[in-house]
N, C-alpha and C positions, 0 to 999 in steps of 0.2 A: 451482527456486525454493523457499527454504525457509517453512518453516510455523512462526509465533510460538505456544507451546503452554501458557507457562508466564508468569507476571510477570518469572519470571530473567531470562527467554531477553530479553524487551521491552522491561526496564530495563537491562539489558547492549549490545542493539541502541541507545537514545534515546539513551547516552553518549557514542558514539561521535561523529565530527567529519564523517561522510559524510551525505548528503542521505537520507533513507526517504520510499520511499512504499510507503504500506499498505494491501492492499485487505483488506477484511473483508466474507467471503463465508458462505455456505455450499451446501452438499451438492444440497439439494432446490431452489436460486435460479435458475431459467432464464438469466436475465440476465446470473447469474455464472458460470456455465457459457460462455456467449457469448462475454463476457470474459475467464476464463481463458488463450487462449490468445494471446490480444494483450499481457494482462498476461506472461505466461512469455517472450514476444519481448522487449521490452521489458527485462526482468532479463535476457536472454543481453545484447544490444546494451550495456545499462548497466553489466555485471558490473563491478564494482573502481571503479566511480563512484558508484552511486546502491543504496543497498539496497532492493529490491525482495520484499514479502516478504507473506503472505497471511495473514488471520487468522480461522478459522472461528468464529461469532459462537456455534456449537453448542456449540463444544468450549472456548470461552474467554469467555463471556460477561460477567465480568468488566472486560475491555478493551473491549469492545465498548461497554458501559457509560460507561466512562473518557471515552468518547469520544465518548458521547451519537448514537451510531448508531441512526437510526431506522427504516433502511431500508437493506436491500442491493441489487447492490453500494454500499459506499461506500469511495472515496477519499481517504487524507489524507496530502499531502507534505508532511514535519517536517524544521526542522533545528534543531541547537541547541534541543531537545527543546522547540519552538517550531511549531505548527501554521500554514503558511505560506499553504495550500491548500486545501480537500477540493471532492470531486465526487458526485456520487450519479446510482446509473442506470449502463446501460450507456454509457463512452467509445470513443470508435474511436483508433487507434493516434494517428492525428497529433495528436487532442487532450490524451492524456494526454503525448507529447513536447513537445506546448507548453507544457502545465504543467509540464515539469520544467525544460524552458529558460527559464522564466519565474521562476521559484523559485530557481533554483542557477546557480552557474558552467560547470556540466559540460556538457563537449563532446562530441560524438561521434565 
């Protein structure tokens, strides 16, 4: 699962025509940690449908900002550089799959 590091990388990702979801974590986050690897299942199942992509709020805090993140994890499925979603707190797999079937076309 790739890591958003830069404004390039994030506004090159928001362009694009596929659905994103973003979690924005960090390092020290129990919770996120938790979720990590629900989130990384998730991006393999999704691959070539849904960008799935992590964004440490340490190392980018900028975006984090953008996005008025108060608290980690948080969640936000975008399309059409259009926030459709967000979640906060740790989610369990079949939640964050409903939010993505709730938000987009993509099948599994």
């Amino acid at each position: 699962m790739k890591e958003i590091v830069t404004a390039k990388e994030f506004n090159a990702l928001a362009t694009q025509d596929k659905p994103i979801l973003l979690d924005f974590y960090a390092d020290w986050c129990g919770p996120c940690k938790s979720l990590l690897p629900v989130v990384e299942k998730l991006a393999k199942k999704y691959e070539g449908k849904v960008h799935i992509q992590k964004v440490n709020v340490d190392r980018f805090p900028g975006l984090a900002q953008k996005f008025g993140v108060r608290s980690i994890p948080a969640l936000f499925f975008m399309q059409d550089q259009k926030i459709l979603e967000k979640a906060q707190g740790y989610q369990s797999e079949a939640a964050l799959e409903a939010l993505i079937q709730r938000n987009s076309s993509v099948e599994v």
